[in-house]
N, C-alpha and C positions, 0 to 999 in steps of 0.2 A: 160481509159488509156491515158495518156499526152503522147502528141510529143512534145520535149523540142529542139527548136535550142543553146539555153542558158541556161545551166543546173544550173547554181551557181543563178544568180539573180530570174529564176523563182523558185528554191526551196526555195528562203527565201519568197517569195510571198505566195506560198503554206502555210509555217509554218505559216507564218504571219494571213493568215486567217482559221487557223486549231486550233490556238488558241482563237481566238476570237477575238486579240486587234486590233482597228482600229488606222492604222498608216499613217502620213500624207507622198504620196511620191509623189514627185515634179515630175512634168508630163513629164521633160526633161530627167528623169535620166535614164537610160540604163536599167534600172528592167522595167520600163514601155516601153520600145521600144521592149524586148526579144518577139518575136512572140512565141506564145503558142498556140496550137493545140489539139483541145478537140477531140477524138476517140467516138462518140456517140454510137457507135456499140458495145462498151463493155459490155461483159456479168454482169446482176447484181451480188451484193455481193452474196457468199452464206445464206440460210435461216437461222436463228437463231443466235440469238445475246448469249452474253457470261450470260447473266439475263436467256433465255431462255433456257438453257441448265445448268443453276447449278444444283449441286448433293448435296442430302439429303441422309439422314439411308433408305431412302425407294425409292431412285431411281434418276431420271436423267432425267430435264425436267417434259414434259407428259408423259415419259416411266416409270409407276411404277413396284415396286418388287410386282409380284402375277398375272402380266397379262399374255395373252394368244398369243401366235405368230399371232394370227390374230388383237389384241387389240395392238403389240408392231411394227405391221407393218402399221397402221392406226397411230400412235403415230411418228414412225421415217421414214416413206416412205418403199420405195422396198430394205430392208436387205437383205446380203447375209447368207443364209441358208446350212449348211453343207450338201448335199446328203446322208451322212452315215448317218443311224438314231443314236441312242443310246442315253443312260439316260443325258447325258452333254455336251452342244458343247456351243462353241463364234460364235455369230453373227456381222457382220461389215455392214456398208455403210446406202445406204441412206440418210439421213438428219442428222445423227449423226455425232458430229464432231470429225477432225479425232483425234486419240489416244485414245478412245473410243471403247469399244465392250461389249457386253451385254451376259450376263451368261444365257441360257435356260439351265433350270432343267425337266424333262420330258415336253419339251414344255411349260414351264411357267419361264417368269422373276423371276429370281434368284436372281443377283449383277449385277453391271455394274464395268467394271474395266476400270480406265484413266491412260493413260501410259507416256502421255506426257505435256506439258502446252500448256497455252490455255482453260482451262477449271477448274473452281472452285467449290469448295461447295458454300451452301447460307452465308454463313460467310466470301467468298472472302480469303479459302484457297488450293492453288492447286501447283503442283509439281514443285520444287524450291523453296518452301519456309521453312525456318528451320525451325526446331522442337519446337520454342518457341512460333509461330505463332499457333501452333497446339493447344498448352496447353493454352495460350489465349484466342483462341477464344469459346473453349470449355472446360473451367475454370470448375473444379469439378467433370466433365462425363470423364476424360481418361484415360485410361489403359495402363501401359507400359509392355512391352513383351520384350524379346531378340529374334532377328532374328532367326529363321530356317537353314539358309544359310549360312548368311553375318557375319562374327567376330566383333561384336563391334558395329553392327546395329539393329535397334530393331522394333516392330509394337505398334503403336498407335492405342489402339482402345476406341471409340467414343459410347458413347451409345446414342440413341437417347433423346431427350429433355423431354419427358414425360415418369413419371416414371412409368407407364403405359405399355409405348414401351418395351419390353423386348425381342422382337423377329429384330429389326433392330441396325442396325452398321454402322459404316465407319471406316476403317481401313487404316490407312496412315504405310507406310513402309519409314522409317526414316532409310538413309546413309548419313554420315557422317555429320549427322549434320542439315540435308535436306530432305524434301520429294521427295523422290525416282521415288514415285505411292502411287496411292491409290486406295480403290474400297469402295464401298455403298450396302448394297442389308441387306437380309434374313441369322439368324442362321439355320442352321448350314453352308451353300455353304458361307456364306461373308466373314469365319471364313479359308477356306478351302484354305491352302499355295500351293498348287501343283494344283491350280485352277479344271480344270477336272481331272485330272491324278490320 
């Protein structure tokens, strides 16, 4: 965390080496006199970079569609667990980033559903991106559906890349233009609009 007594000259210094370019600055000017204050005690970043957590037809990260609540909590740390049993609940936390939550179907990965950005498929597409980025990047495998819900909004759905695969998906929920959400996992639950319900 920076302590800035000069907020305008140290944050062009900041960009300036965020970028990479080495810039020549004259040792008198006021960017080099602003005292800057390193906070060493800052907690590190969170684990997992955005490479480590992209989504496929068959899951998210290390967390694949078919594992077991003890192989999906070795994969994303200590999730929270619904106390009520029953055949379908979402699981949150842990190491999972947020907007993220993972489908158990009797105790075994289902889907994972992302709600917000910040988080991409292996193709570099994730929520805010419009609907042409979809059919781009997965050129040949897409399916278009009209929404459930939404007037005028529809579901993208993604088959996996081997024609083989026939049991995984990703399904991007396209409003107005844009991806809404999306989720990844196993037919029949990847498939399923009222998620558990």
């Amino acid at each position: 965390m920076l302590k800035v007594s000069f907020i305008v000259p140290a944050a062009c210094l900041i960009a300036a080496a965020c970028t990479g370019r080495a810039e020549n600055v004259d040792a008198d000017s006021p960017a080099v006199k602003a005292p800057v204050t390193i906070d060493t005690t800052a907690a590190p970043p969170p684990a997992g970079t955005p490479a480590t957590w992209a989504v496929s037809p068959s899951g998210i990260g290390t967390v694949r569609v078919g594992a077991s609540l003890d192989e999906l909590k070795t994969a994303a740390g200590d999730v929270t667990v619904p106390a009520a049993g029953g055949d379908c609940h979402y699981v949150r936390g842990g190491s999972l980033p947020s907007g993220v939550s993972v489908m158990l179907a009797r105790n075994v990965v289902a889907r994972v559903d992302i709600d917000s950005g910040g988080v991409t498929t292996a193709e570099g597409v994730g929520v805010g991106d419009p609907d042409s980025r979809v059919n781009d990047a997965y050129a040949g495998r897409v399916t278009a559906m009209p929404h459930k819900y939404v007037q005028g909004a529809q579901y993208l759905t993604v088959k996996g890349a081997s024609p083989a695969d026939s049991t995984h998906r990703i399904v991007f929920e396209v409003e107005k233009g844009r991806v809404a959400r999306f989720r990844a996992g196993r037919v029949p639950e990847v498939e399923w609009v009222e998620r558990c319900g």
